[in-house]
Backbone as XML, in Angstrom:
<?xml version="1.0"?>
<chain id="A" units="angstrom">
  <residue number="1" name="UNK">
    <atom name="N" x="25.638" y="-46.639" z="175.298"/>
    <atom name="CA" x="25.316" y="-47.883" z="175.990"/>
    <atom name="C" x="26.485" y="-48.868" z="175.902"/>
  </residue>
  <residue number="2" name="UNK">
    <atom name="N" x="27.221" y="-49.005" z="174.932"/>
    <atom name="CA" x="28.703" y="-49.540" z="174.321"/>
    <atom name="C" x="29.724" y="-49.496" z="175.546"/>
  </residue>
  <residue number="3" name="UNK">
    <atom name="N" x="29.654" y="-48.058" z="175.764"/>
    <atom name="CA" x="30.546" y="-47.496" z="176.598"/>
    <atom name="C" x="30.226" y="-48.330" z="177.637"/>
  </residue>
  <residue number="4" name="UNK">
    <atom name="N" x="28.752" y="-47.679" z="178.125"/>
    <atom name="CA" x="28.876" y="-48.534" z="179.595"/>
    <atom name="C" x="29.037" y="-49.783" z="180.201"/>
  </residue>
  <residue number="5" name="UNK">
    <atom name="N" x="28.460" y="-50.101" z="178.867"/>
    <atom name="CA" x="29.037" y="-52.079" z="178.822"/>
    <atom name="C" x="30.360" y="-52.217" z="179.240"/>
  </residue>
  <residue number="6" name="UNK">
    <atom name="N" x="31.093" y="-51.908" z="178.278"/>
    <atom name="CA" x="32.565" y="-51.807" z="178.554"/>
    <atom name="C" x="33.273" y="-51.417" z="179.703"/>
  </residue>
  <residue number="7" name="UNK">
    <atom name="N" x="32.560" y="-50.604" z="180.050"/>
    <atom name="CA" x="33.017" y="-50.322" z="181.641"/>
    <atom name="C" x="32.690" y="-50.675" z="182.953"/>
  </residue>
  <residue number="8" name="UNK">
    <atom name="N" x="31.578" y="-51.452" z="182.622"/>
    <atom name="CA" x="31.777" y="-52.309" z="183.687"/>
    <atom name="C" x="31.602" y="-53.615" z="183.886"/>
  </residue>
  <residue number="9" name="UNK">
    <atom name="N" x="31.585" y="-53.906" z="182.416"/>
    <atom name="CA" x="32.471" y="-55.417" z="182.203"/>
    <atom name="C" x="33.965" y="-55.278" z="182.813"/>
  </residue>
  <residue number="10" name="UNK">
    <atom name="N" x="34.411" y="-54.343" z="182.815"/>
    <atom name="CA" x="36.309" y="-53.917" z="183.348"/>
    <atom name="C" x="36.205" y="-53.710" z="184.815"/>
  </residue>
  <residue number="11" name="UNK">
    <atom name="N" x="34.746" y="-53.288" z="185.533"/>
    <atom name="CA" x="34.355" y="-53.162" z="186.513"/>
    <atom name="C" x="34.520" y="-54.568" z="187.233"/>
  </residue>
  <residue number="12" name="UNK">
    <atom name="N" x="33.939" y="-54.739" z="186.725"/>
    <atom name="CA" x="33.275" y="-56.289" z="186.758"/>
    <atom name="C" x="35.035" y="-57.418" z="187.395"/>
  </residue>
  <residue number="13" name="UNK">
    <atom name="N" x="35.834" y="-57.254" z="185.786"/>
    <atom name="CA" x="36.838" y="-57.872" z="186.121"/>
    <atom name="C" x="38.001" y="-57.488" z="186.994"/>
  </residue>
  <residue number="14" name="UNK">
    <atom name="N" x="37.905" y="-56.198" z="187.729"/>
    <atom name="CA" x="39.113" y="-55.870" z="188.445"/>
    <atom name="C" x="38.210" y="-56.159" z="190.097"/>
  </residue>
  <residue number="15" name="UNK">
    <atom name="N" x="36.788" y="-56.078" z="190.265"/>
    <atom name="CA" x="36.497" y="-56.767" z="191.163"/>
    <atom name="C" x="37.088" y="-58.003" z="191.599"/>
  </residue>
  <residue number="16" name="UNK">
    <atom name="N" x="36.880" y="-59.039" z="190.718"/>
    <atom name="CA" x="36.713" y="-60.215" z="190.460"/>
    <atom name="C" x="38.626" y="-60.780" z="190.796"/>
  </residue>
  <residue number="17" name="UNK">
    <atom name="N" x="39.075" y="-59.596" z="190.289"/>
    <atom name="CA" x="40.635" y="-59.869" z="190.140"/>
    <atom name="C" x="41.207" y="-59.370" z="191.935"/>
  </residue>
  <residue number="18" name="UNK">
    <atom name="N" x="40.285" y="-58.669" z="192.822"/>
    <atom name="CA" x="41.143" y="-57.622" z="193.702"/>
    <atom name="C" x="40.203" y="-59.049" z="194.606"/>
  </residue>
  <residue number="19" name="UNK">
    <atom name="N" x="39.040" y="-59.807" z="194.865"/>
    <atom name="CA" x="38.950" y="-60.868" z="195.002"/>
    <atom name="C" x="39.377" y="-62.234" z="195.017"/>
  </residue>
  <residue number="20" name="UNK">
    <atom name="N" x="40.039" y="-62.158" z="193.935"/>
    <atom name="CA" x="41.469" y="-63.122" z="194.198"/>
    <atom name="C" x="42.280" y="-63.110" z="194.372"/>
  </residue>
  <residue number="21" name="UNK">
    <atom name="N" x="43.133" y="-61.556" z="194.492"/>
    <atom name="CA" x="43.943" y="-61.195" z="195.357"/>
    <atom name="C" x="43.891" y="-61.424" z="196.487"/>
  </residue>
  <residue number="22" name="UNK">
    <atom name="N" x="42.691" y="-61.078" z="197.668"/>
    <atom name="CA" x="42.863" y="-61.198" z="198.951"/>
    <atom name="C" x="42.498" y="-62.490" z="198.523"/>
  </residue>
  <residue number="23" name="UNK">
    <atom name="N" x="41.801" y="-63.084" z="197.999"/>
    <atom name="CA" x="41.630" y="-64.855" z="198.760"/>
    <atom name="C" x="43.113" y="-65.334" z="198.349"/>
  </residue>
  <residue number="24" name="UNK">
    <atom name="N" x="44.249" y="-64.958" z="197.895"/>
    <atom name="CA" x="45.004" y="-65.371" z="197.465"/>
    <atom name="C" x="46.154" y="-65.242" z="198.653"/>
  </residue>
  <residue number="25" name="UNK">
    <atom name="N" x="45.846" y="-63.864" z="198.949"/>
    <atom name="CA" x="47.052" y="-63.610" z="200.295"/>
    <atom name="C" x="46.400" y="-64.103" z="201.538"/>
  </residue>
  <residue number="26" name="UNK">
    <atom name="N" x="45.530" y="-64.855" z="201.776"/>
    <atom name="CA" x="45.428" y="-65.349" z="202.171"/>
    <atom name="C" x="45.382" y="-67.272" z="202.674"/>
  </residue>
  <residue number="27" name="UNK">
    <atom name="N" x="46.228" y="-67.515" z="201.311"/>
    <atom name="CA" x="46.767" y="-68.814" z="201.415"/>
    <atom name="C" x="48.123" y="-68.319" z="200.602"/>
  </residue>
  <residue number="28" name="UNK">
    <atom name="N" x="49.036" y="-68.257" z="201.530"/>
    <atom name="CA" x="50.517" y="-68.247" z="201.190"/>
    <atom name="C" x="51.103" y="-69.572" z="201.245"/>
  </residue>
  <residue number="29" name="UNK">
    <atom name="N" x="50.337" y="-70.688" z="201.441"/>
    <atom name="CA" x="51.252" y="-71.838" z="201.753"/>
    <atom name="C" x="51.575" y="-72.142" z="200.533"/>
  </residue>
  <residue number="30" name="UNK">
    <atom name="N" x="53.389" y="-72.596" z="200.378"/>
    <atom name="CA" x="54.295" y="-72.242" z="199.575"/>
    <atom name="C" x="54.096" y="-74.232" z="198.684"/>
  </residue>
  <residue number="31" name="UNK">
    <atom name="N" x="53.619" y="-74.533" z="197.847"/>
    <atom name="CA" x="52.937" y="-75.776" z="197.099"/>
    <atom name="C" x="53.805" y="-75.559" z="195.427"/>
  </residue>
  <residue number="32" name="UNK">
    <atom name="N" x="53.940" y="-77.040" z="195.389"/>
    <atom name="CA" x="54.330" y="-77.307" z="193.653"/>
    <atom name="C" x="53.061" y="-78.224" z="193.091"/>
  </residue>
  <residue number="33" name="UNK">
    <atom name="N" x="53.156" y="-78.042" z="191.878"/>
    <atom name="CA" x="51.949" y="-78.433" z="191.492"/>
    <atom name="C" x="52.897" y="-80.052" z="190.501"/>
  </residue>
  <residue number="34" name="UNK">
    <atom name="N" x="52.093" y="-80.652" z="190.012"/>
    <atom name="CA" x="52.466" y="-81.655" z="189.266"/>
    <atom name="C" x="51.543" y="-82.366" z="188.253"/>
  </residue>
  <residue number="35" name="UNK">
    <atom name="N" x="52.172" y="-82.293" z="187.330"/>
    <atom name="CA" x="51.407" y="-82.642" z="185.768"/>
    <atom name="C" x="52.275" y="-83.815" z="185.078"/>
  </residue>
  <residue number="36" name="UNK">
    <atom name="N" x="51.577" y="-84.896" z="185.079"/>
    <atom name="CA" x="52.057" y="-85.899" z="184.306"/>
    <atom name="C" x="53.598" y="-86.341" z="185.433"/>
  </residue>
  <residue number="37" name="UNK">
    <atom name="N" x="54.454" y="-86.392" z="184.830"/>
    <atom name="CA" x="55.975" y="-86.938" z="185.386"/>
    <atom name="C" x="56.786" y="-84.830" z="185.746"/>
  </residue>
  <residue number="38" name="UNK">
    <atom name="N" x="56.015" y="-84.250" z="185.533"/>
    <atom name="CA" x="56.746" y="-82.735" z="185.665"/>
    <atom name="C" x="56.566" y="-82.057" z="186.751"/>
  </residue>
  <residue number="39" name="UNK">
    <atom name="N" x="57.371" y="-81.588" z="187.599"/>
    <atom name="CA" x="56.693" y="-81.106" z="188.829"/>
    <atom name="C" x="57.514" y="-79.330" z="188.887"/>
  </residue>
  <residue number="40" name="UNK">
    <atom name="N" x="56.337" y="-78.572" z="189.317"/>
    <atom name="CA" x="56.737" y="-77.202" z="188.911"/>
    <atom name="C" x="57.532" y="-76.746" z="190.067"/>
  </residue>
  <residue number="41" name="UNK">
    <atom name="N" x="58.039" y="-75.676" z="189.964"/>
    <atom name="CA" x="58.628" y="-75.232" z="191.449"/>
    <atom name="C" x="58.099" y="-74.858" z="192.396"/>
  </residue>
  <residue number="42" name="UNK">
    <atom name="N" x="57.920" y="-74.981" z="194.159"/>
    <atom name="CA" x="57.059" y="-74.049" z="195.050"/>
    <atom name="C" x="57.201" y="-72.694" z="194.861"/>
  </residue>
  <residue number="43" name="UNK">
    <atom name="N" x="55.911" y="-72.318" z="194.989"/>
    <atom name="CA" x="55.113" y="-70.872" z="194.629"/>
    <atom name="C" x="54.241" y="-71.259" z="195.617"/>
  </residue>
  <residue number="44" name="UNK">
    <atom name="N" x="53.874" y="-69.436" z="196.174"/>
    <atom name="CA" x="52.882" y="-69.571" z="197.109"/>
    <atom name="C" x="51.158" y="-69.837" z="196.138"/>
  </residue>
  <residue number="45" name="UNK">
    <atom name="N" x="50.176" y="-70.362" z="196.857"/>
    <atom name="CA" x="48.978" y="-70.374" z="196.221"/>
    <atom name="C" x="48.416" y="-69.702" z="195.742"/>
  </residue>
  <residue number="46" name="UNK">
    <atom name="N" x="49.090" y="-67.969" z="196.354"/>
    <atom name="CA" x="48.672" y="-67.046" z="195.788"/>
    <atom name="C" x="49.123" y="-66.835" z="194.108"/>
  </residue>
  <residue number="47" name="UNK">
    <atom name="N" x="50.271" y="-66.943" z="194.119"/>
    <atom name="CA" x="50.841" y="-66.863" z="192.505"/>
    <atom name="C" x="50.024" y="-68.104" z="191.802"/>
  </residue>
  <residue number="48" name="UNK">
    <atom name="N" x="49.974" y="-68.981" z="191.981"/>
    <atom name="CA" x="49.369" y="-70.230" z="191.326"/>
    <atom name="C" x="47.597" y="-69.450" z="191.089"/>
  </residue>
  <residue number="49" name="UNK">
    <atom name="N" x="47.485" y="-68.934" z="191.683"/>
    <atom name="CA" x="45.668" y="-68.732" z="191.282"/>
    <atom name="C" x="45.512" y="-67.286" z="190.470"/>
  </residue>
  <residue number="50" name="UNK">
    <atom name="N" x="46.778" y="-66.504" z="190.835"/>
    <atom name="CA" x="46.922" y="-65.307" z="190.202"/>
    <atom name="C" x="47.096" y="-65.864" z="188.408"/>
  </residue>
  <residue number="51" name="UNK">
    <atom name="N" x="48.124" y="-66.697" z="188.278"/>
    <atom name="CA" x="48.458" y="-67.020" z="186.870"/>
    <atom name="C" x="47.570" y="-67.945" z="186.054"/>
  </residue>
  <residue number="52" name="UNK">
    <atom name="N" x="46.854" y="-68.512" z="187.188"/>
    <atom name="CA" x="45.508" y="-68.872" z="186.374"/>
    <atom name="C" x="44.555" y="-67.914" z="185.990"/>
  </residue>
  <residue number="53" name="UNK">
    <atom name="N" x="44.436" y="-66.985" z="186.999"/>
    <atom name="CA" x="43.593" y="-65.667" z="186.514"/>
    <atom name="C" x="43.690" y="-64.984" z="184.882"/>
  </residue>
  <residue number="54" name="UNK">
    <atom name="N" x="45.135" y="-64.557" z="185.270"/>
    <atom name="CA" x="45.765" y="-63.870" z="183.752"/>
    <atom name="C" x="45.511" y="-65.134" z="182.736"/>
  </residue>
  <residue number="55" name="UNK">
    <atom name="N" x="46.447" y="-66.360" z="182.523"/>
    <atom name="CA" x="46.207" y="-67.037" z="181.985"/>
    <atom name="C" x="45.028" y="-67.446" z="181.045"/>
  </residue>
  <residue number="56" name="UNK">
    <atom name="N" x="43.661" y="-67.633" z="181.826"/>
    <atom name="CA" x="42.484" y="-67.226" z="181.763"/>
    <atom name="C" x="41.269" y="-66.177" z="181.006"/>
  </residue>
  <residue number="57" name="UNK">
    <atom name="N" x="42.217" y="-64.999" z="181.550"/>
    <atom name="CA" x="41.848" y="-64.059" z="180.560"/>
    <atom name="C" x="42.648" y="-63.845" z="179.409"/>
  </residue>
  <residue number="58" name="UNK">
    <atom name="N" x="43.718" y="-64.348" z="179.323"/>
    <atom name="CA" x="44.164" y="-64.214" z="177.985"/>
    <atom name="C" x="43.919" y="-65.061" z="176.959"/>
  </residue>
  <residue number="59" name="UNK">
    <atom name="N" x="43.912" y="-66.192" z="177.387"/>
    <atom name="CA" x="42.839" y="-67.324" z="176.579"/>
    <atom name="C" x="41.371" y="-66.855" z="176.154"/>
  </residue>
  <residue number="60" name="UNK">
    <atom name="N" x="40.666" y="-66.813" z="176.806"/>
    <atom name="CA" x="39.221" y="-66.173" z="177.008"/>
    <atom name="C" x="39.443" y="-64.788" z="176.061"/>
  </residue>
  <residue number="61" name="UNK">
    <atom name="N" x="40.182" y="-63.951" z="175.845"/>
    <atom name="CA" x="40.597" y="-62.766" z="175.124"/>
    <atom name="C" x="40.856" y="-63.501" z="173.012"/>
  </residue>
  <residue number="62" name="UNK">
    <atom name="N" x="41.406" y="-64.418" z="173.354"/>
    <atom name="CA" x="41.979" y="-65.136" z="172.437"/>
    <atom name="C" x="40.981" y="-65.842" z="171.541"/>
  </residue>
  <residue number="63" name="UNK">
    <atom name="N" x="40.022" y="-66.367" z="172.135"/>
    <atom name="CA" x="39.094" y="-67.432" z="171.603"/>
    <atom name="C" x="38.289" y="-65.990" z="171.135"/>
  </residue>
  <residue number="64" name="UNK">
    <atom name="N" x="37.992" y="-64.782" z="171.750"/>
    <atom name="CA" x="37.004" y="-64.140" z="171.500"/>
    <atom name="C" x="37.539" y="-63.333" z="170.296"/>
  </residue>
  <residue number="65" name="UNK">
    <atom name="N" x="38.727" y="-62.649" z="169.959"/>
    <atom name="CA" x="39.274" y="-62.408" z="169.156"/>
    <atom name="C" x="39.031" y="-63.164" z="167.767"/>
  </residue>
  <residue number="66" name="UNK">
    <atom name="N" x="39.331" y="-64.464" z="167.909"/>
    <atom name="CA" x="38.942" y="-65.071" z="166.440"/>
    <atom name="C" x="37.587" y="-65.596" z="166.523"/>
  </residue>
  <residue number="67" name="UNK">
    <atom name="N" x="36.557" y="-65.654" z="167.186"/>
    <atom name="CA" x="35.695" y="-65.598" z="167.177"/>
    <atom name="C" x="34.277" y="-64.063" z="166.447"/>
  </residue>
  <residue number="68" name="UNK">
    <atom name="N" x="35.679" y="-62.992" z="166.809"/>
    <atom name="CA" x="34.723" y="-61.833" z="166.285"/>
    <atom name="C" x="35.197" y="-61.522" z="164.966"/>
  </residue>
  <residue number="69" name="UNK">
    <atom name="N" x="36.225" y="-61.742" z="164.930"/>
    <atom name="CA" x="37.166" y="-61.819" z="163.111"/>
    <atom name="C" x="36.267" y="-62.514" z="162.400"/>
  </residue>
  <residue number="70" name="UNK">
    <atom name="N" x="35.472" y="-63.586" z="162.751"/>
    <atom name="CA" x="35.029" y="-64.693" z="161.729"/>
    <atom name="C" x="34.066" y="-63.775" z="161.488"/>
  </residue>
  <residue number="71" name="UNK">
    <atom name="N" x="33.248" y="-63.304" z="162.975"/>
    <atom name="CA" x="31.690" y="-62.975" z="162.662"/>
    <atom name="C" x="32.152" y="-61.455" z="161.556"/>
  </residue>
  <residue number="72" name="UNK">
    <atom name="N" x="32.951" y="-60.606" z="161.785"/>
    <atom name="CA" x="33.395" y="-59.335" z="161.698"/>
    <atom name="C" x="33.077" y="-59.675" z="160.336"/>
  </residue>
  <residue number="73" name="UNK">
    <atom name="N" x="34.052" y="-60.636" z="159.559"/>
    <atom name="CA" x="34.455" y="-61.469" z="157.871"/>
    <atom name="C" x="33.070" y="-61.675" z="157.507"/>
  </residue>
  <residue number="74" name="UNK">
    <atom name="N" x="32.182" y="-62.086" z="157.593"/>
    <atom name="CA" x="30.798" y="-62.584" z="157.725"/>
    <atom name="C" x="29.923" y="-61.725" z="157.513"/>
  </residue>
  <residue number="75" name="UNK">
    <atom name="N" x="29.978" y="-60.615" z="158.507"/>
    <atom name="CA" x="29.573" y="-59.152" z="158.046"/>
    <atom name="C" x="30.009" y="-58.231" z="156.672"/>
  </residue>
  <residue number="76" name="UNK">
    <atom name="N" x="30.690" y="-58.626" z="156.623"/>
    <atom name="CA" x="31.688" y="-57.477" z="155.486"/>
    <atom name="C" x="31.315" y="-57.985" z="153.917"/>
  </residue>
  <residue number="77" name="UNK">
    <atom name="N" x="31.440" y="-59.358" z="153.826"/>
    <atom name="CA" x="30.575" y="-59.763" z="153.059"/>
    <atom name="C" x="29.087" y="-60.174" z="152.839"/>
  </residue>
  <residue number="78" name="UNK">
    <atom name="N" x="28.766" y="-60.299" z="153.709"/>
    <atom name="CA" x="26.930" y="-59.573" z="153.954"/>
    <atom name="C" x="26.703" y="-57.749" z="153.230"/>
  </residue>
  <residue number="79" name="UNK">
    <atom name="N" x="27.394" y="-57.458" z="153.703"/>
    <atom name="CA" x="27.042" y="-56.023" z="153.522"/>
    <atom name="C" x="27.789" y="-55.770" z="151.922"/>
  </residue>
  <residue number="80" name="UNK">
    <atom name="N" x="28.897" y="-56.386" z="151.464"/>
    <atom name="CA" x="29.064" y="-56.160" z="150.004"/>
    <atom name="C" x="27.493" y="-56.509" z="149.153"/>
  </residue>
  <residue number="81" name="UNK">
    <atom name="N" x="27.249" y="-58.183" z="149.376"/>
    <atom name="CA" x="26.322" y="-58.797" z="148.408"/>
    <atom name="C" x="24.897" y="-57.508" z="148.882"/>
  </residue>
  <residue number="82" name="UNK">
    <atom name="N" x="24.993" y="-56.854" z="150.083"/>
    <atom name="CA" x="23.583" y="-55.819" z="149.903"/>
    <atom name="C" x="23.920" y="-54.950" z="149.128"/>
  </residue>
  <residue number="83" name="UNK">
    <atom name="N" x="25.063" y="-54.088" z="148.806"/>
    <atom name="CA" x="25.376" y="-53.058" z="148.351"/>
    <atom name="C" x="25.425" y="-53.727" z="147.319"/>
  </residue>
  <residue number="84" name="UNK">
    <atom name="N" x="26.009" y="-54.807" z="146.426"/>
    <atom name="CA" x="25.557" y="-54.871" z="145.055"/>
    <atom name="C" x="24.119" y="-55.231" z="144.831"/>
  </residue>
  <residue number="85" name="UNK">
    <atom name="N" x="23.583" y="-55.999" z="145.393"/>
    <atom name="CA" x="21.902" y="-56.336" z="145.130"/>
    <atom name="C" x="21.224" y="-54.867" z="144.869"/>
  </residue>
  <residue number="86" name="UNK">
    <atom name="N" x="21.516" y="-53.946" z="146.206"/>
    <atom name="CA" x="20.666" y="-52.496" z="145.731"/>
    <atom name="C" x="20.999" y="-51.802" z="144.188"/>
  </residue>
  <residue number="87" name="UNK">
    <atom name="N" x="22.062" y="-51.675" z="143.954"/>
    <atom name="CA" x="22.815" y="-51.251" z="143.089"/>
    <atom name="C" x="21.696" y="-51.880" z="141.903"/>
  </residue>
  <residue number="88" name="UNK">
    <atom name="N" x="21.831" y="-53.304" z="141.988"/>
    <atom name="CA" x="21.205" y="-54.096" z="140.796"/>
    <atom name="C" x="19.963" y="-53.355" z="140.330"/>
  </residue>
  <residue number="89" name="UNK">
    <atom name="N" x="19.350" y="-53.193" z="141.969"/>
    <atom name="CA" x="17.948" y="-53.050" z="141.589"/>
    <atom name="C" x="17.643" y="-51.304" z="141.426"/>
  </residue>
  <residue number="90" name="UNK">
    <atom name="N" x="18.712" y="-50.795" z="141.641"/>
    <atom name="CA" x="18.038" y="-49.137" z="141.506"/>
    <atom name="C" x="18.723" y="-49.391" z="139.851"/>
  </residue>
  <residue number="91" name="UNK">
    <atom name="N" x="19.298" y="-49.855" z="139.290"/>
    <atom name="CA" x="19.372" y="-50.176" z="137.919"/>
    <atom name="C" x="18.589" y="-50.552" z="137.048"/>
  </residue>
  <residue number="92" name="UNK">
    <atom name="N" x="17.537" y="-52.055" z="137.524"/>
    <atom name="CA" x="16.771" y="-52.122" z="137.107"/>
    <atom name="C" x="15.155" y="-51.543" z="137.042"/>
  </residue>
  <residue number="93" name="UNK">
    <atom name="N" x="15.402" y="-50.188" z="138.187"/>
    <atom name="CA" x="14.290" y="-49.289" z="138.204"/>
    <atom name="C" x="14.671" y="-48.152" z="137.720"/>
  </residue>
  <residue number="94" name="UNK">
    <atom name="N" x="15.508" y="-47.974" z="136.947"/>
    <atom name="CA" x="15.900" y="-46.285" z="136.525"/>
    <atom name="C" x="15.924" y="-47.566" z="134.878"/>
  </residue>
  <residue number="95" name="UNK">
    <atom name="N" x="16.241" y="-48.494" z="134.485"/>
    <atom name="CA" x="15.729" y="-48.498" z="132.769"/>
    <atom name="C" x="13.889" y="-49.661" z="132.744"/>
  </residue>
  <residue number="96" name="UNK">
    <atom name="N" x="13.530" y="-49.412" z="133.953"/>
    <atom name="CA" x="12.159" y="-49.586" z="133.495"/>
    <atom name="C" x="11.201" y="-48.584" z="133.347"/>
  </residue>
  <residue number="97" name="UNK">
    <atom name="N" x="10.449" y="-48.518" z="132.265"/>
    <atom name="CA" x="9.532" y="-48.031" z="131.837"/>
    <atom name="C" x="8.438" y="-47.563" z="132.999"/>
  </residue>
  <residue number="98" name="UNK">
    <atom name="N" x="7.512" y="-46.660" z="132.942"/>
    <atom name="CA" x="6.856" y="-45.960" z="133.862"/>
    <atom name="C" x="5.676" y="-47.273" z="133.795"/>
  </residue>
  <residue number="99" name="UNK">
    <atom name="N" x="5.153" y="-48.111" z="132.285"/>
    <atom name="CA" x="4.073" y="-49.092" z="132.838"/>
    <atom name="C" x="4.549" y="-49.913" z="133.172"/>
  </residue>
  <residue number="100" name="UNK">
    <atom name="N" x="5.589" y="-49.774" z="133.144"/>
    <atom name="CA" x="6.226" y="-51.604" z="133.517"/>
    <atom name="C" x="6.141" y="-51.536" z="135.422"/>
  </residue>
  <residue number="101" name="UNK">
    <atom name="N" x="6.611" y="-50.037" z="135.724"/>
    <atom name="CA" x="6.341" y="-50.034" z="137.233"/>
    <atom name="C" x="4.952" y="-50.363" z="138.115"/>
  </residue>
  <residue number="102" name="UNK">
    <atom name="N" x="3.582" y="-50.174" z="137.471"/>
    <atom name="CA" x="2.560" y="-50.213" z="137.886"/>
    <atom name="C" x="2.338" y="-51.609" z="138.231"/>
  </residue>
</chain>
């Protein structure tokens, strides 16, 4: 089920990407953009929406990355404190007494 997630979540994004391709070649008009006092060089609209695309997903890639590290870290020590708790307790059931179990 992993799998298929994965595949067409990738489905999903090369749609999404071959979609902004044509809406992209389809505005070639050649535009600079401007931020604050900085003004970028003309590029067609298509490159400008393409590099937001990538851009985008690499951010979005980025946030999710340390986002699953934390949860990943989170897990790992979850699962130590179970593995010692059991430990504790098959300890404290192998030196208790047979009435002490009842």
């Amino acid at each position: 089920m992993k799998l298929i997630r994965r595949w067409l979540f990738r489905a999903i994004l090369l749609v999404i990407f071959l979609v902004a391709l044509v809406a992209a070649s389809e505005n070639s008009t050649e535009v600079s953009l401007v931020f604050i006092d900085y003004k970028t060089p003309e590029w067609p609209v298509a490159w400008w929406m393409l590099s937001a695309f990538v851009a985008g997903l690499f951010l979005g890639s980025l946030f999710n990355l340390s986002s699953n590290t934390k949860l990943r870290l989170k897990h790992r020590v979850a699962e130590k404190k179970v593995v010692a708790t059991t430990r504790e307790l098959d300890e404290v059931r192998a030196t208790s007494t047979p009435d002490q179990r009842s």
